[in-house]
Each structure stands twice: as C-alpha cells, then as structure tokens.
py3Dmol code that shows the C-alpha trace and the ligand (Angstrom):
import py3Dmol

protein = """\
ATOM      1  CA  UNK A   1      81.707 125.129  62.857  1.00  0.00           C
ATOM      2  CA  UNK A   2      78.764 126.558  65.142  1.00  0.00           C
ATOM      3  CA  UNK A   3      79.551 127.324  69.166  1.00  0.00           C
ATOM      4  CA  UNK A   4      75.987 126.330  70.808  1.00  0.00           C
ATOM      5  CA  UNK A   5      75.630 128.194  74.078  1.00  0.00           C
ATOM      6  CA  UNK A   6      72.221 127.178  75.311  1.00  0.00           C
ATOM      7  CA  UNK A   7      71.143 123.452  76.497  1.00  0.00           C
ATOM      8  CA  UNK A   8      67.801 123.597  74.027  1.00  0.00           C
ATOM      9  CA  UNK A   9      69.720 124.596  71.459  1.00  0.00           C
ATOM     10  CA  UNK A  10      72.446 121.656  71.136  1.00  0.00           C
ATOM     11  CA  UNK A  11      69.286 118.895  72.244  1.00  0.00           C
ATOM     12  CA  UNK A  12      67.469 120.366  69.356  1.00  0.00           C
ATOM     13  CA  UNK A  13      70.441 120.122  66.760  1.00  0.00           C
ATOM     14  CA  UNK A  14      71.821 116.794  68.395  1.00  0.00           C
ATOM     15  CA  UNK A  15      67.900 115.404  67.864  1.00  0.00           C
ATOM     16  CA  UNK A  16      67.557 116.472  64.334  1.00  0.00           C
ATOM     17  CA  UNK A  17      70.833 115.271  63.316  1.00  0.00           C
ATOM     18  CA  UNK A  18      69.931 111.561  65.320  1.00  0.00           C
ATOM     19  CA  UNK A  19      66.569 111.704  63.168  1.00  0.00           C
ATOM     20  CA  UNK A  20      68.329 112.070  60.048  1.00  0.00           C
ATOM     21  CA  UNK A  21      71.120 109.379  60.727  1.00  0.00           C
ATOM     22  CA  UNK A  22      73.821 110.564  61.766  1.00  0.00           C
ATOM     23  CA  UNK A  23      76.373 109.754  64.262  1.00  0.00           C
ATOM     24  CA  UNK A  24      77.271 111.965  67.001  1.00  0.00           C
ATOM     25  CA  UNK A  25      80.877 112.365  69.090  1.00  0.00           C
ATOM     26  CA  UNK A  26      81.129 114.247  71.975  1.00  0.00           C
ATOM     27  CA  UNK A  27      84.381 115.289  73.406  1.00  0.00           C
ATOM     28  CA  UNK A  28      83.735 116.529  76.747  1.00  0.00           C
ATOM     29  CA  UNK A  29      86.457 118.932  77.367  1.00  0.00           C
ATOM     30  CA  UNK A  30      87.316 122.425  80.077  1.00  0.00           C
ATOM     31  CA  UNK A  31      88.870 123.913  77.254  1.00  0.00           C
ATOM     32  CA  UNK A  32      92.678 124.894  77.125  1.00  0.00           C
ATOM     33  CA  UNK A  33      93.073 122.805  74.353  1.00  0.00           C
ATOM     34  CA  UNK A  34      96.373 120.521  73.772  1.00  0.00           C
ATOM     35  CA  UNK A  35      97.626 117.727  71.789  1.00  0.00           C
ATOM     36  CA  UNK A  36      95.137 115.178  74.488  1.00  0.00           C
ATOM     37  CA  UNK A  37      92.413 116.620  73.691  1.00  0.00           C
ATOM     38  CA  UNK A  38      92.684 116.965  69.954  1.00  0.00           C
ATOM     39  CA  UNK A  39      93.647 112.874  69.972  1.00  0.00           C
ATOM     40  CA  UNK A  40      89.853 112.728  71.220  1.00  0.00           C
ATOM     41  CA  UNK A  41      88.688 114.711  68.749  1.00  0.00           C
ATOM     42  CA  UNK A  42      90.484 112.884  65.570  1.00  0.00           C
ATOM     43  CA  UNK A  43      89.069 109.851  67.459  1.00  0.00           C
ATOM     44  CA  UNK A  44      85.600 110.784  67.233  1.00  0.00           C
ATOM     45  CA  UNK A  45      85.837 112.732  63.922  1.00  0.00           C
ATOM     46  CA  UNK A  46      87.235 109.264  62.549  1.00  0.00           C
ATOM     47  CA  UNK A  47      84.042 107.284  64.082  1.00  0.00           C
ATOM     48  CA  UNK A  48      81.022 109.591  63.628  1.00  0.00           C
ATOM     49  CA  UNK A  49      79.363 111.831  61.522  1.00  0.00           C
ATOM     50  CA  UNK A  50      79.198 114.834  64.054  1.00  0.00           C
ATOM     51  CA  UNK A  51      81.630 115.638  66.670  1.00  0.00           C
ATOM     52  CA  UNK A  52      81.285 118.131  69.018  1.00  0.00           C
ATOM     53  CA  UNK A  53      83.576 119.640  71.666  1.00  0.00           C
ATOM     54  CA  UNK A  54      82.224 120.682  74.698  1.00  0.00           C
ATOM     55  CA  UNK A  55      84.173 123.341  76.504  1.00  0.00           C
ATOM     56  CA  UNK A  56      82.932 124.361  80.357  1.00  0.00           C
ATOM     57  CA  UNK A  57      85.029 125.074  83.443  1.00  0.00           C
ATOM     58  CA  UNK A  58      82.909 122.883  85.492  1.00  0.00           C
ATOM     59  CA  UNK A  59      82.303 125.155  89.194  1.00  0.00           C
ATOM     60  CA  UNK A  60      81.210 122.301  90.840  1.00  0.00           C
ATOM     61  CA  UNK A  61      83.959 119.600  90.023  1.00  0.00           C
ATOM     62  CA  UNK A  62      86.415 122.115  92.027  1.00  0.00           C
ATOM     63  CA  UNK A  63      87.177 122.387  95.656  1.00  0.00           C
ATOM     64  CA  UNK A  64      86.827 125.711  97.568  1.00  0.00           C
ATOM     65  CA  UNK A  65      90.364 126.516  97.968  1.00  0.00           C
ATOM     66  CA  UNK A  66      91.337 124.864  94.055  1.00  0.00           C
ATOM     67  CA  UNK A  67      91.941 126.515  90.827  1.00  0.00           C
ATOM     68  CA  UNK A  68      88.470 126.982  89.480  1.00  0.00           C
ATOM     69  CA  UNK A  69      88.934 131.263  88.830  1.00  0.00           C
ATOM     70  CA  UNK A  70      92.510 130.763  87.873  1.00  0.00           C
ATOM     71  CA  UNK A  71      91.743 127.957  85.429  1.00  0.00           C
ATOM     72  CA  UNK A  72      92.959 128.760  81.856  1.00  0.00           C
ATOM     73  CA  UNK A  73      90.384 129.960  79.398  1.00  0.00           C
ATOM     74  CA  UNK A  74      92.009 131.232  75.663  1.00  0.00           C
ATOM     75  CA  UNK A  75      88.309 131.178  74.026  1.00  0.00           C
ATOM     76  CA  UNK A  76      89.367 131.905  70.595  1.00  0.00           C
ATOM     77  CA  UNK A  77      92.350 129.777  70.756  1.00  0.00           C
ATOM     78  CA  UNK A  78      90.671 126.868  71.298  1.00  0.00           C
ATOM     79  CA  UNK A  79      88.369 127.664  68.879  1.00  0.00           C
ATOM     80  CA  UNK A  80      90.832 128.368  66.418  1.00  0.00           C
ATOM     81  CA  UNK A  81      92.170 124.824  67.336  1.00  0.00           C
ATOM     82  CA  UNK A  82      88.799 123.330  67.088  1.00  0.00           C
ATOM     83  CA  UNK A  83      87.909 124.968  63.630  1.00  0.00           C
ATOM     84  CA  UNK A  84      91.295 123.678  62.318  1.00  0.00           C
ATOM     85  CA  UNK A  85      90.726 120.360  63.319  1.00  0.00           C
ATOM     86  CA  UNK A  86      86.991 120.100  61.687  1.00  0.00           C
ATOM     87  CA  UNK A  87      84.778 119.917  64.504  1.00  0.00           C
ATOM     88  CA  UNK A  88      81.313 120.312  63.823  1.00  0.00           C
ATOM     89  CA  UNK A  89      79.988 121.860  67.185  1.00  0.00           C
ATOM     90  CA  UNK A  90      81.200 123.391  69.731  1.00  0.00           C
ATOM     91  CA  UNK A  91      79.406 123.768  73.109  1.00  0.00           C
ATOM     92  CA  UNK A  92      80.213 125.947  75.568  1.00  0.00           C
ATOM     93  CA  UNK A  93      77.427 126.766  78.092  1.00  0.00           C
ATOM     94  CA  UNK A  94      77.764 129.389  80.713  1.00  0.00           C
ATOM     95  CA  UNK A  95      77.688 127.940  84.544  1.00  0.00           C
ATOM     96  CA  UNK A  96      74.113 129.430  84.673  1.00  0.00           C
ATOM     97  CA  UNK A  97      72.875 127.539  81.620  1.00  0.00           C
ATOM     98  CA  UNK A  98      74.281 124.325  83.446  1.00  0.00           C
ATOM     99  CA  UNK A  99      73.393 125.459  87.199  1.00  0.00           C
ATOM    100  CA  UNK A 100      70.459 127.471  86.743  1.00  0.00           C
ATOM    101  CA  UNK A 101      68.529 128.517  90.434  1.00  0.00           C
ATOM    102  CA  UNK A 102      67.431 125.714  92.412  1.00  0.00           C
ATOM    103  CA  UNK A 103      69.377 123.458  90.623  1.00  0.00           C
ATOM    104  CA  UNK A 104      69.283 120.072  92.969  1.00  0.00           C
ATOM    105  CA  UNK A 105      70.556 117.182  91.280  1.00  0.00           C
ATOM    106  CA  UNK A 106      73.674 115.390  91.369  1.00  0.00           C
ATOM    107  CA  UNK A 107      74.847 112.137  90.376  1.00  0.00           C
ATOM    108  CA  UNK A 108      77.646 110.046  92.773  1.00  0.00           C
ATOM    109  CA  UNK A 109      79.697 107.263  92.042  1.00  0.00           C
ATOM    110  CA  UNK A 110      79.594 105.661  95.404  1.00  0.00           C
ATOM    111  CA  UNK A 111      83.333 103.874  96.350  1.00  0.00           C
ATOM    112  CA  UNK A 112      85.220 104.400  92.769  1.00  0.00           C
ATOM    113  CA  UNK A 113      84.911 108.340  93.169  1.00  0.00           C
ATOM    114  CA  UNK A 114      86.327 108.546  97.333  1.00  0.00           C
ATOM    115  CA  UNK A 115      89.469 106.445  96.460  1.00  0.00           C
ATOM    116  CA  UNK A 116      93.333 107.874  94.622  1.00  0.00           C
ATOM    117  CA  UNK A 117      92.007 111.593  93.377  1.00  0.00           C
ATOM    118  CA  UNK A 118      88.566 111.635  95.193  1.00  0.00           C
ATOM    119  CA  UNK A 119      90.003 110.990  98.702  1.00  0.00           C
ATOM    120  CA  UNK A 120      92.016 114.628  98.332  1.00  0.00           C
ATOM    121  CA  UNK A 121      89.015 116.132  95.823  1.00  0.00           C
ATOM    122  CA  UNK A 122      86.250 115.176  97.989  1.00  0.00           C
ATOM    123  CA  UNK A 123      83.011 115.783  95.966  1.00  0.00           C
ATOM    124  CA  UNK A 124      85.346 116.343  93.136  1.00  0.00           C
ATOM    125  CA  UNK A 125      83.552 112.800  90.946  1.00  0.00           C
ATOM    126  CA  UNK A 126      80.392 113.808  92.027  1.00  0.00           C
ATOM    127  CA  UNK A 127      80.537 117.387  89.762  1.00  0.00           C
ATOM    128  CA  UNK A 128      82.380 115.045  87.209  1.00  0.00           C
ATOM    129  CA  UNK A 129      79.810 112.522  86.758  1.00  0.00           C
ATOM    130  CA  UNK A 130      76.684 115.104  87.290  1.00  0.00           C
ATOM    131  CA  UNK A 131      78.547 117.656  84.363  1.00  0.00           C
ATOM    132  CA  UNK A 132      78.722 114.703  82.055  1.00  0.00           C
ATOM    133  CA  UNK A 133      74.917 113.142  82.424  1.00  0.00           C
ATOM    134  CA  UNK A 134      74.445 116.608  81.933  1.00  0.00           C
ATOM    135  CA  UNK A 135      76.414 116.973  78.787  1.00  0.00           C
ATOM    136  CA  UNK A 136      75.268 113.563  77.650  1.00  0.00           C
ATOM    137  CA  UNK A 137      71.736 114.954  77.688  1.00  0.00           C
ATOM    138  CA  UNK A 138      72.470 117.899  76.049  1.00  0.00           C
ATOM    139  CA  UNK A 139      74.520 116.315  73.106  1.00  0.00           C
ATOM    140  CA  UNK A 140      72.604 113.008  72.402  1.00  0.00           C
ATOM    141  CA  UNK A 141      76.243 111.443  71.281  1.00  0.00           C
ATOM    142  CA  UNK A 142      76.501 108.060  70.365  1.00  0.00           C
ATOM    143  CA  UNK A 143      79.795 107.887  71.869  1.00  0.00           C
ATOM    144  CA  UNK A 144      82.006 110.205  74.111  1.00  0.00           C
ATOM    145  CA  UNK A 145      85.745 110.190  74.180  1.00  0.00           C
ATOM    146  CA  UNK A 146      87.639 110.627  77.482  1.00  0.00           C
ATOM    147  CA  UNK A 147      91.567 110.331  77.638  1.00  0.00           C
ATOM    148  CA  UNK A 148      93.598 107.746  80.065  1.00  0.00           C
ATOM    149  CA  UNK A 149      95.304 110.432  81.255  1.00  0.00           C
ATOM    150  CA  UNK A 150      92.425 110.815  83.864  1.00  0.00           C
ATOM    151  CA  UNK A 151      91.835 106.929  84.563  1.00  0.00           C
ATOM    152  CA  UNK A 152      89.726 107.006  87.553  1.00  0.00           C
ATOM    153  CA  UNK A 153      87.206 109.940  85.925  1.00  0.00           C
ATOM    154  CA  UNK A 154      87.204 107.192  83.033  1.00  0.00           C
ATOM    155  CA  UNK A 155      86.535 104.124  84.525  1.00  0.00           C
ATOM    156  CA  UNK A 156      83.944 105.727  87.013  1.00  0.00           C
ATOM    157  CA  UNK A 157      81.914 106.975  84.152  1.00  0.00           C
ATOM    158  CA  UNK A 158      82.150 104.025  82.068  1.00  0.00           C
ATOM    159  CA  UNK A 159      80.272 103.065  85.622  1.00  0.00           C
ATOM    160  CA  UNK A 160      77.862 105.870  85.000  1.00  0.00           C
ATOM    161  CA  UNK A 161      77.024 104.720  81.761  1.00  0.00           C
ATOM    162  CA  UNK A 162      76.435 101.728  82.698  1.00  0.00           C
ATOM    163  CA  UNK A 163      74.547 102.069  85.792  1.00  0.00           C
ATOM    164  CA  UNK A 164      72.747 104.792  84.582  1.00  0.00           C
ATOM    165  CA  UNK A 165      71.838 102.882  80.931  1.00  0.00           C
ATOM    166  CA  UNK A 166      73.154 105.622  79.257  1.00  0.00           C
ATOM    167  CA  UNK A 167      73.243 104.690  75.474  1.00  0.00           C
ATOM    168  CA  UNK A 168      76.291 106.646  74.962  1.00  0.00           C
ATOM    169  CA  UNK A 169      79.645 104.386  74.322  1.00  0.00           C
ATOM    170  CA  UNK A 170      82.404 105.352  76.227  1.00  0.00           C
ATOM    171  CA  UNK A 171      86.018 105.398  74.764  1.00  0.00           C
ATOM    172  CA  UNK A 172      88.902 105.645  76.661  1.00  0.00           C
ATOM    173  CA  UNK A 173      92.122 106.852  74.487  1.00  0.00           C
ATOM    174  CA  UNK A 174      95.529 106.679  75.540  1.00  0.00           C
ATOM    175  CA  UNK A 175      97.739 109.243  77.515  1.00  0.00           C
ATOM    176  CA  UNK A 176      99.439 111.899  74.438  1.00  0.00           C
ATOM    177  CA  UNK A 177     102.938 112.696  76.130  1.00  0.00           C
ATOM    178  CA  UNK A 178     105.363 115.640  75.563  1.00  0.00           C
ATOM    179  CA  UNK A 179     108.536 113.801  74.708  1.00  0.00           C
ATOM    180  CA  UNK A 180     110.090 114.338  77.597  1.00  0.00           C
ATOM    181  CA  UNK A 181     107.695 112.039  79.339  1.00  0.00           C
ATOM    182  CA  UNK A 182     105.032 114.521  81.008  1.00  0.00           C
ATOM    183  CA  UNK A 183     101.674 114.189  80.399  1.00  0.00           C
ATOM    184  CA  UNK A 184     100.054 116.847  78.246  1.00  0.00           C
ATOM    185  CA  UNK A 185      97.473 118.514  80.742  1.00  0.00           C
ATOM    186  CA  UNK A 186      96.497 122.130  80.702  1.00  0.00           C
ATOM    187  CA  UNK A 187      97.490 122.640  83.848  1.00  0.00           C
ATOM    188  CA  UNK A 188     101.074 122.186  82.740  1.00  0.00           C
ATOM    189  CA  UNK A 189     100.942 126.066  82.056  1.00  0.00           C
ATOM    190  CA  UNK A 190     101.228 126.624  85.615  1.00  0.00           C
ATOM    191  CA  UNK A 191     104.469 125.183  85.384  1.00  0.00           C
ATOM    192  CA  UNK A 192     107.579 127.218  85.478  1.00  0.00           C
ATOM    193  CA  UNK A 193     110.755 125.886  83.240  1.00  0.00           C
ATOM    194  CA  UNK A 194     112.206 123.896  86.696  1.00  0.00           C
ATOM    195  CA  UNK A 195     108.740 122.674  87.969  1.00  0.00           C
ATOM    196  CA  UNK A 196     108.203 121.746  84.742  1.00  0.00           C
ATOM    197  CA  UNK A 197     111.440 119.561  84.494  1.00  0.00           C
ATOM    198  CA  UNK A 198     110.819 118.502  88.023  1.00  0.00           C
ATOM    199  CA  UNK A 199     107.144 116.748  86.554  1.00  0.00           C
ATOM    200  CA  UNK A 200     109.064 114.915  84.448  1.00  0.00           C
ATOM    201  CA  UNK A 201     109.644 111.935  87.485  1.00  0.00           C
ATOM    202  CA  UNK A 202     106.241 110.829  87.455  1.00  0.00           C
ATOM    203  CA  UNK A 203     106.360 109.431  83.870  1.00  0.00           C
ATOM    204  CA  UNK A 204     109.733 108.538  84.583  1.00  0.00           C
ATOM    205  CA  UNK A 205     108.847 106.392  87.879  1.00  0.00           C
ATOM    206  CA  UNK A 206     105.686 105.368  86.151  1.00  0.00           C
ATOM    207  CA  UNK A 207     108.501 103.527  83.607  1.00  0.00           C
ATOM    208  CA  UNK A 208     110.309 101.962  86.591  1.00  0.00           C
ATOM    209  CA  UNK A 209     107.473 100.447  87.974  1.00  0.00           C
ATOM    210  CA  UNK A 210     106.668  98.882  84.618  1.00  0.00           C
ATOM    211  CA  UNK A 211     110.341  97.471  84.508  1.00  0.00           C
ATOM    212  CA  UNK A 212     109.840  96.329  87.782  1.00  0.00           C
ATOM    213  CA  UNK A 213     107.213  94.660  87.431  1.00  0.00           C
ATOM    214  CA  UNK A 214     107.980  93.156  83.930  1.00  0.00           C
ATOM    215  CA  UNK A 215     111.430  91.922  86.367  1.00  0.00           C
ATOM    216  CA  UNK A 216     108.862  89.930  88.069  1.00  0.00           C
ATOM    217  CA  UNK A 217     108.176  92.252  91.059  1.00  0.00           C
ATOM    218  CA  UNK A 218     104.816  91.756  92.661  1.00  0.00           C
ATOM    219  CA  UNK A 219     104.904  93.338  96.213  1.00  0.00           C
ATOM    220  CA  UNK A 220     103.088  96.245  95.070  1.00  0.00           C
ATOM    221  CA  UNK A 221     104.810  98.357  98.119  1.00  0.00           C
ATOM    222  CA  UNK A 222     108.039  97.292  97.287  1.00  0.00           C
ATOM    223  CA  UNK A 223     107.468  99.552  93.621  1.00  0.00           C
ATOM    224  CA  UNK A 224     105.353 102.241  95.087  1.00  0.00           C
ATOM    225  CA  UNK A 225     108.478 102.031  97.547  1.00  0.00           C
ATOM    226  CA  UNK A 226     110.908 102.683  94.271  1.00  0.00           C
ATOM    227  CA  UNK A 227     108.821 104.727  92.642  1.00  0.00           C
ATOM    228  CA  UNK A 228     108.441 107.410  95.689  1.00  0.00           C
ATOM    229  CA  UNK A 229     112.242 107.520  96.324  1.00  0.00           C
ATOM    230  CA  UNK A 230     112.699 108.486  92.432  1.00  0.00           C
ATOM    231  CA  UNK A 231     109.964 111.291  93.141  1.00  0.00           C
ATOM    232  CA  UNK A 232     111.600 112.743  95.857  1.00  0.00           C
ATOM    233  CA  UNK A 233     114.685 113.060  94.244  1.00  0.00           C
ATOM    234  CA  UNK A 234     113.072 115.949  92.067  1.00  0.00           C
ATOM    235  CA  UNK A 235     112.991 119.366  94.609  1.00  0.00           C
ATOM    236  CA  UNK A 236     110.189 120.426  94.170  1.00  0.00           C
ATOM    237  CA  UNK A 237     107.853 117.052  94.639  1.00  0.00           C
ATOM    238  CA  UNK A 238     105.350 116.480  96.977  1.00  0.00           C
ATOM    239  CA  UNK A 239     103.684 113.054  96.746  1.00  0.00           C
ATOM    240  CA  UNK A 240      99.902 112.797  96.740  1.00  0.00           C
ATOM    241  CA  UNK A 241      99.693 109.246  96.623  1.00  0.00           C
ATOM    242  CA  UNK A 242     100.809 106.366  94.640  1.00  0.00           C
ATOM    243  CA  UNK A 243      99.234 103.295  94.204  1.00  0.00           C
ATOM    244  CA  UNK A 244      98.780 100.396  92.798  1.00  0.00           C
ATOM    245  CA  UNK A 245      94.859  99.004  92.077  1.00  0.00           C
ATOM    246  CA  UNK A 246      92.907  96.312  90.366  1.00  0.00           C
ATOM    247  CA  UNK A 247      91.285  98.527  87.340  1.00  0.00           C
ATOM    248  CA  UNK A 248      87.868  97.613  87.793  1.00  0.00           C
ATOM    249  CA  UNK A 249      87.083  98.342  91.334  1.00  0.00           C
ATOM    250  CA  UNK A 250      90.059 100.740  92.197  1.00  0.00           C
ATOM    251  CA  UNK A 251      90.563  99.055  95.164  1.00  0.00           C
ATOM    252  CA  UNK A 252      94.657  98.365  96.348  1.00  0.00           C
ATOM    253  CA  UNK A 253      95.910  95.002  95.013  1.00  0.00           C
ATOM    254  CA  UNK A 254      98.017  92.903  97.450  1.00  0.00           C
ATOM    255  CA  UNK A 255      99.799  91.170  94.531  1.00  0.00           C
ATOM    256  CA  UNK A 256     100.257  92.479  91.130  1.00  0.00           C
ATOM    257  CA  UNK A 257      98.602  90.111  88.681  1.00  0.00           C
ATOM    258  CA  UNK A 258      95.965  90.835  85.828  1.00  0.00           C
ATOM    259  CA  UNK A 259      94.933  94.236  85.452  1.00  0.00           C
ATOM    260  CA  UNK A 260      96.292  96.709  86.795  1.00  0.00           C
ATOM    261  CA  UNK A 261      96.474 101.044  87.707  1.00  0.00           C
ATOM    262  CA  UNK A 262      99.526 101.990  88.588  1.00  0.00           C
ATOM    263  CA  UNK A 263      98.566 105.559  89.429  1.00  0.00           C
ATOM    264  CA  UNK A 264     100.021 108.802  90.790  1.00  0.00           C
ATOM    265  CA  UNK A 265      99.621 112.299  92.145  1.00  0.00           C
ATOM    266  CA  UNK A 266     101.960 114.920  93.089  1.00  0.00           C
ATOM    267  CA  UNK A 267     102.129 118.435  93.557  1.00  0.00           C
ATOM    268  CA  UNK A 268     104.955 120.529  91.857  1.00  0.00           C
ATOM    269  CA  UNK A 269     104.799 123.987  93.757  1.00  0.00           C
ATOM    270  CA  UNK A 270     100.600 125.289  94.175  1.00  0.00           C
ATOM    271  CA  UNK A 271     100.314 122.554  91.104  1.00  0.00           C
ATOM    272  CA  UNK A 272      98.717 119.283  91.593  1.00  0.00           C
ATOM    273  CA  UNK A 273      99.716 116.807  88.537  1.00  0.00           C
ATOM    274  CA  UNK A 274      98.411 113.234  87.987  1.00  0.00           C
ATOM    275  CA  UNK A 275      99.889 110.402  86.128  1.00  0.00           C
ATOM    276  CA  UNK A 276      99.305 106.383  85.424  1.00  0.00           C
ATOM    277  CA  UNK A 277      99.629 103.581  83.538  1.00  0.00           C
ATOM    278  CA  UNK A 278      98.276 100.486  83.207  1.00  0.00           C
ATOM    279  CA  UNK A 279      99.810  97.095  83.780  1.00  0.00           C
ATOM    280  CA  UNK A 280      99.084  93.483  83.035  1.00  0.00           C
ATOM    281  CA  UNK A 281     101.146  90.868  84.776  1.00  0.00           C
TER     282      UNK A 281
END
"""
ligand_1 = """\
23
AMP
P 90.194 118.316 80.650
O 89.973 119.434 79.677
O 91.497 118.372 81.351
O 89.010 118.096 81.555
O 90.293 116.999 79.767
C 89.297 116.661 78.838
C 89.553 115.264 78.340
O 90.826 115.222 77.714
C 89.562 114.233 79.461
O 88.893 113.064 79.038
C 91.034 113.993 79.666
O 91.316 112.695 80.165
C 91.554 114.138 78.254
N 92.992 114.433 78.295
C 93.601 115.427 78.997
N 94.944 115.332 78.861
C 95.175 114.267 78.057
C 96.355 113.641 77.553
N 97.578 114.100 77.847
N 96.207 112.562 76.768
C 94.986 112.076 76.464
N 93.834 112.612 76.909
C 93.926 113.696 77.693
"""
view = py3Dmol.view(width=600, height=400)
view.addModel(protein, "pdb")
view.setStyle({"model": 0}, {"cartoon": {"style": "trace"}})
view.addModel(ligand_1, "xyz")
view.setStyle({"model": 1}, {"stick": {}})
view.zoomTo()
view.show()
C-alpha cells in the first residue's frame, strides 16, 4: 500500500493503471476509519482491480462555528486499518494541495443540497460536491463508493455525476450499525457513555416509523409526529429535523407511497448525529 499526497501524483498512477486495464475504486473518506467505511472498501476491493481510500478533512464542507479543528484524525490508525484490509492507495492530500491560492471553483447542487442537512449546513453540499469532482479528477475511478448513512450527500452526487457526465459509477451501500441500533459514524467518539445511549432513539424511531408505515400509516406528520415524541423521551435530544421525502427530488411527500427518505437529525450535547432509512409503500 502507497499513501499519495500530491494531486499529479495519484492522476499519474490512476492514468497508467487505466492504460493498462485496470479497474479503479475510490472510497472517498475524512478518515477516522470504522466498520462504514471499511464496508466501502470490501465493496470496491470486490469490484475493481485498484481501490483507493481517500482520506481529507475537507475545510470547506464545514461551517465556521462546526467541528472542522476538532475533527478526529488517528493517521496511522487508519492506515493500519487500510493496510489490513488490502487497499491499494491511499490518498491523503493536504488542504493546500486541494485549495491551493486563488483557488475559485466550486460546484453546487442547486435545490437537493439547501433541503434536510443543507438547510442547517448552509454551503455545507457545495464543499461536498466540489471535494469529490475534485477527488474524482484526481483518482480516475471507475466507480466510487459512498455509504447510505449520508443519503442526501449520496443522492446529490449521484446528481453530480450525472449532470456533470462524470464517467465514474456511483454506489450507494447500506448503513453498517453498532448493534445497539446507532449508526457507525466517527463522530460517535464525541459521545460520552449516556449521550451515546441517548443516540440510540434515532434508529430506534427510525424502526417505528417503518412499523408504522408497514401498519398502513400514510400521513407522513402523523409518524414524524411518533417518531419526535420517542426522541424526546431520550434527555439529552434535540431534534434537527425529521422528515419524510420522495428520494429523488428530496422534496416533503404529502402521502407516503413509492419511494421514500425517512430521514433524521439530532443533536446529542455539542454533537450533531444523522440517521435514515428508506421506505417503499
Ligand atoms: P465520512 O468519513 O464520514 O465522510 O464518510 C465517508 C463515507 O463513509 C461516506 O460515503 C459515508 O456515507 C460512509 N459511511 C459513514 N458511516 C457509515 C456507516 N455507518 N455505514 C455505511 N457507510 C458509512
């Protein structure tokens, strides 16, 4: 396993490789690696001939006053992790590498990136989606791996790709859970023992609103209704949002039928945690 730091470097490897045949993965990732992220990576080891990791702490995909210095960063860990698990690659450019001076491009996702997430991250898609063309040109993959866990930041670049003709095939794997229910996210190390337990009610409302629905509820307020009165019984909880929308357009259904995002934020102390799942009725 090599760890590429410069831009040149991984376009000339990813190039040569291309030439000669092979496949390449790319599992765009900000590092802290878990049990998610490695799911992406057996994903893409399985399909291609190459995977690489990506690793970068994105600046601008953070708000001023969010966790962008505190962010978790065990280098060697995950690189440990990634060695173990037979990656090929490893990139992990410095902010200047990816932001050099008079950097002035950026690439928005108008409508799918300012609803759920982006309405309390504004600009928060925008540094998603430019960090990935980015890494999409640097890596040359034939396919890049994103989790569910994340749904909107999946479905708007799936967008991207599209809009953009990007001849990259996006995959979209499903959420890896600790068995308690929470969602495997780095962030979760911010948690103390109590918060931690207290995360637990988003899977567990994001179960109710399945039963409910499978009842035969389709007033989507009436289970965002349920689903917020099992949040707050957890202390700690402070809802974000919850909501219920069609999974192409992200916009609020008025009756659950087809596809659709059942999707959740809520803070647990200074931690913001998100959640979904998706439904078909
Ligand atoms: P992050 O390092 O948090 O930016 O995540 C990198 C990728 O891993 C994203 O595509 C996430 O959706 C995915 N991911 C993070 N947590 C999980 C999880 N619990 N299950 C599946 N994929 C995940």
């Amino acid at each position: 396993m090599r760890v590429i730091r410069s831009v040149k470097q991984m376009q000339d490897i990813c190039r040569k490789a291309r030439r000669a045949g092979s496949s390449i993965g790319l599992v765009p990732t900000m590092g802290a690696l878990h049990e998610g992220h490695i799911s992406l990576i057996r994903a893409s080891l399985k399909d291609n001939d190459i995977t690489v990791v990506s690793i970068f702490v994105n600046p601008i995909q953070f708000g001023p006053s969010e966790d962008f210095k505190q962010y978790p960063r065990p280098v060697s860990q995950d690189e440990a992790l990634c060695r173990e698990a037979g990656v090929d690659f490893i990139f992990r450019p410095s902010a200047g590498e990816m932001y050099p001076a008079g950097f002035k491009t950026y690439v928005d996702v108008l409508e799918l990136g300012s609803v759920l997430c982006g309405a309390s991250r504004p600009g928060h898609f925008r540094g998603v989606t430019t960090v990935v063309a980015k890494l999409f040109n640097a890596c040359l993959p034939d396919r890049a791996y994103f989790g569910r866990k994340d749904a909107q930041q999946a479905i708007i670049i799936q967008r991207m790709a599209k809009d953009l003709n990007f001849p990259v095939s996006v995959k979209v794997m499903p959420i890896v859970r600790e068995k308690s229910g929470l969602a495997l996210s780095s962030r979760n190390t911010y948690l103390s023992q109590s918060l931690k337990r207290d995360a637990q009610v988003l899977s567990r409302a994001l179960c109710l609103a399945r039963k409910l629905i499978r009842q035969g509820v389709r007033d989507p307020e009436r289970v965002t209704g349920k689903m917020a009165s099992l949040i707050n019984t957890a202390k700690s909880a402070k809802i974000d949002y919850i909501s219920i929308v069609s999974t192409e357009h992200l916009k609020p259904v008025r009756v659950i039928r087809g596809s659709c995002l059942v999707a959740v934020a809520a803070w647990f102390g200074g931690t913001r945690l998100i959640d979904n799942t998706v439904i078909s009725a």
